[in-house]
N, C-alpha and C positions, 0 to 999 in steps of 0.2 A: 720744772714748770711745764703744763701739757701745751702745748700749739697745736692747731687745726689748721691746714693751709684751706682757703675761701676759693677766691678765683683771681683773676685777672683782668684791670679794667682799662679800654679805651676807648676813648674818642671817636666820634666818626662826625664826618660832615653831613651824608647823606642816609637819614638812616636803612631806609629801605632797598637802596644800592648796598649796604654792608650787609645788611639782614641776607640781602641775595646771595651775596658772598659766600658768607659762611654756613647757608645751605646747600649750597654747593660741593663744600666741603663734606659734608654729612653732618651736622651739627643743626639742632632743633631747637625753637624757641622754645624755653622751661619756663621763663617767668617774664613779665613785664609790670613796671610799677612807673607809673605818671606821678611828677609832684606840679601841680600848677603855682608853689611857690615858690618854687626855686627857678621854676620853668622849662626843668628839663626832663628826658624821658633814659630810663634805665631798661636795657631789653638785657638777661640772660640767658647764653644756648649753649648747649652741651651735648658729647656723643648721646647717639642712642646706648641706651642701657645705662646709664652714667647720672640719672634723673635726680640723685640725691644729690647734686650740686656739687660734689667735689671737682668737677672739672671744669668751671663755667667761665665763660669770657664774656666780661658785662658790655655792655657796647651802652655809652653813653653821647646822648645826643641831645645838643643842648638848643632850646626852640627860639633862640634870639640869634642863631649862629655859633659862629666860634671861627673869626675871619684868620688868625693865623693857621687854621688849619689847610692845608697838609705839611707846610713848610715850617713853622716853629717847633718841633718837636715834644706836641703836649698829645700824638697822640697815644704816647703808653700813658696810660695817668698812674697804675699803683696797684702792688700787690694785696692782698687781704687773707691777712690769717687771725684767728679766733684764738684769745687765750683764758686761759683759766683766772688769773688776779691779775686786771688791766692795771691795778696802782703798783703790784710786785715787778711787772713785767720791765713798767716804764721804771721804776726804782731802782731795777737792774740795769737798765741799758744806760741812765744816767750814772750809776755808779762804776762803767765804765767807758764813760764820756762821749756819747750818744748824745744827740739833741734831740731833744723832743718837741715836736715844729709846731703840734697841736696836743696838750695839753689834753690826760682824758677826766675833766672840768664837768662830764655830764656820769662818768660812772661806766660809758659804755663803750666809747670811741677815741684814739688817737692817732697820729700819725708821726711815724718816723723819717727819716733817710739813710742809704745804705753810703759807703763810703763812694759810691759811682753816682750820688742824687739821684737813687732811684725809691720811689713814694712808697712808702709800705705804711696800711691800714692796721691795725690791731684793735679787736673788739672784744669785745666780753663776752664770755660764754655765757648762757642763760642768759636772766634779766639784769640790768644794770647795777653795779654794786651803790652801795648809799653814798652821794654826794659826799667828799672831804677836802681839807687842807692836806699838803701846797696846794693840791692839783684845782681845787673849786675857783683858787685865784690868781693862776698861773696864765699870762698871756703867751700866746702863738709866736714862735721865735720863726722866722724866712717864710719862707712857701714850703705849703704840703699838698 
């Protein structure tokens, strides 16, 4: 099955204090995407020269807060890599005893955990495969 590793997403309290940050570092804003429903904001940045996104670190900043932050350890949130059959993927990793914490119920998205609880994203390459059973009726088993 092919995998595409995504980027790497966390957390920040302040967004513009981390944005600094990681300029600093040499790392340039590539993308930025507002959702005013969820109410939070996604910045991506990455080396120069590196603009196709395989190296990005999402910086998530959510606009109501997020008071456990620096101290409860939410702010690595999860890795993201792209696969080729998000239903073969997850059918594989259940059929050797993986849990699958979200469900991909829309065709494009799930989330797993590594044996250390660490959040890993799996999305569908291309567009979303066509809606199916179990997975259209499968509820979210812990936190993703």
């Amino acid at each position: 099955m092919k995998i595409e590793y995504l980027h790497t997403m966390v957390r920040v309290l302040d967004l513009e204090k981390s944005i600094a940050f990681y300029e600093l570092l040499g790392l340039k804003e590539r993308k930025r995407m507002e959702s005013e429903k969820g109410r939070f904001t996604l910045v991506y940045l990455c080396p120069p020269g590196q603009e196709d996104g395989r190296a990005d670190v999402e910086l998530t900043w959510n606009w109501d807060g997020d008071s456990g932050l620096p101290s409860d350890s939410r702010h690595f949130g999860h890795l993201a890599y792209r696969v080729e059959n998000i239903y073969e993927m997850c059918q594989h990793l259940m059929d050797n005893g993986v849990t699958i914490n979200r469900p991909p119920r829309d065709g494009h998205m799930a989330f797993v955990r590594s044996p250390d609880n660490i959040s890993v994203e799996l999305l569908q390459m291309g567009e979303a495969l066509p809606v199916q059973e179990p997975w259209a009726s499968m509820e979210n088993s812990g936190n993703w």
